[in-house]
N, C-alpha and C positions, 0 to 999 in steps of 0.2 A: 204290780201291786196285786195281790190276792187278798179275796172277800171270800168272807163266811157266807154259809147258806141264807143265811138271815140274812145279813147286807146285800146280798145281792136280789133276795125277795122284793128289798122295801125298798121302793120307788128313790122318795126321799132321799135316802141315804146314799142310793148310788146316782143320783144328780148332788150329794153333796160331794161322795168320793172322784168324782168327773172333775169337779170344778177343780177340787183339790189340786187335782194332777194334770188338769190342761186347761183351764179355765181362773188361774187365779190373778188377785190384781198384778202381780208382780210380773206374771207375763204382758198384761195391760199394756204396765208402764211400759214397760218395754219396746212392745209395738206401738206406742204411742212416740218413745224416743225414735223409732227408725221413720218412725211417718214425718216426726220434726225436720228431719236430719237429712231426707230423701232430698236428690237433686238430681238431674236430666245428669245422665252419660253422656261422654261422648260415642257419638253416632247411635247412640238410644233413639228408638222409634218413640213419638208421643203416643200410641198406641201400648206398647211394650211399658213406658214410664204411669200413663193412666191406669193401666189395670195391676201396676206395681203397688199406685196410689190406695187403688178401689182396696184391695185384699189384705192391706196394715192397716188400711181405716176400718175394716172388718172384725179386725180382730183387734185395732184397741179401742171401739166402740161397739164392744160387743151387745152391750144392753142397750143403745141405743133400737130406734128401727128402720126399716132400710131408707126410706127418705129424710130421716135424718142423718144417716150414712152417707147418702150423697152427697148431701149439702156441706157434708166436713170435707169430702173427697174431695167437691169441686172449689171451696175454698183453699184447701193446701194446692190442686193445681196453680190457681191465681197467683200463689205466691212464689212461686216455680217459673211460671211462663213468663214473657215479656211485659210489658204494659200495653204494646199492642197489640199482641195476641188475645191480651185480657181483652181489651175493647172489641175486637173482632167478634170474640166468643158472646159479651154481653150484648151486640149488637145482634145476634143471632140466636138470640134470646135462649142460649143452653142453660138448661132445667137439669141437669146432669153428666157429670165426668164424662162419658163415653159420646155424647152429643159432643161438648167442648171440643175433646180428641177427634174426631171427626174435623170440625170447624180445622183445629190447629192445622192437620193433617192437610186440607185441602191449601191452606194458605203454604203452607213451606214449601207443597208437590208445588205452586205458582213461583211463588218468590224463591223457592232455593231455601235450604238450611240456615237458617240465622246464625247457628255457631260455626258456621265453616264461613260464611260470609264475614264476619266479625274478626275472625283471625287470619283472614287473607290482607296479603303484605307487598305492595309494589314494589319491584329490584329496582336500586337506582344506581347508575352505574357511575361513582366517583374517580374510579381512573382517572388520572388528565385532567382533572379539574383544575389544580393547582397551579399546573403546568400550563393549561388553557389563559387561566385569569391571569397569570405572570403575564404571557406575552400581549396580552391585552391591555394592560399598565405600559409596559414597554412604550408597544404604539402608540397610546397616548402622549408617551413622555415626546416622544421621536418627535412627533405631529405639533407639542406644546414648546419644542425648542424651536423647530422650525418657525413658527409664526413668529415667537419670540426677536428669532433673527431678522425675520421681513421686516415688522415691526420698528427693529432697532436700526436697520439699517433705511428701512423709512422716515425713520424721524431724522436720522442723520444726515442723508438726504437733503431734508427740506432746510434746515440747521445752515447748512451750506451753502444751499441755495439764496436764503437771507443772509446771508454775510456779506456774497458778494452784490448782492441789488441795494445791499446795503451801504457798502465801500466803494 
């Protein structure tokens, strides 16, 4: 964009032609749509994601000032992070994003990545299973005629033995 001598004299004018051309609301929204939208990578640093956070909140709250800048950054993290990351952080009373980060930071290097913990998957190994619980049926049955038979030939037995104490 090229300015006349004049425009480029007068202050005014060229913080209006600025705004114009890098500062208008339409970029705003915009950075305000990728700060809505922003979600943790996978294998993204909370470090890497917070100062992704910090620099869209920058630029779609541009006319804010910077501690209210914060207070939006650390707001969109909260809605990002865990609920107990949230708690962690509140509990460590973070006044801002890069505190937070910090916080998250040290609890994951402890407990390990949440999102890699989360999508871990125990093998379980089905082979022979089917095969396993058949012959286990089996045995039961084997073991359930057997008794059946003592059983039957116990009672008949006794059957017998009343016939003749009886006769």
């Amino acid at each position: 964009m090229s300015l006349d001598e004049y425009e480029r004299r007068d202050y005014c004018m060229l913080v209006k032609r600025m705004k114009q051309r890098f500062g208008s609301s339409a970029h705003e929204s915009k950075y305000l749509g990728m700060l809505e939208n922003r979600q943790r990578r996978p294998g993204e640093s909370i470090i890497s994601l917070c100062d992704d956070i910090r620099q869209l909140t920058k630029k779609a709250y541009s006319q804010l000032n910077t501690q209210s800048q914060d207070i939006v950054a650390l707001n969109q993290l909260y809605k990002i992070i865990s609920p107990e990351m949230k708690c962690r952080c509140i509990d460590n009373n973070c006044s801002s994003i890069h505190k937070a980060a910090a916080v998250i930071d040290k609890y994951e290097l402890i407990l390990g990545d949440s999102q890699q913990r989360s999508s871990r998957v125990r093998a379980v190994d089905t082979n022979g299973i089917d095969r396993k619980l058949s012959d286990l049926i089996k045995g039961l049955d084997s073991r359930l005629e057997h008794l059946e038979s003592v059983s039957l030939a116990r009672s008949t037995q006794t059957v017998t033995q009343n016939k003749e104490r009886g006769a």
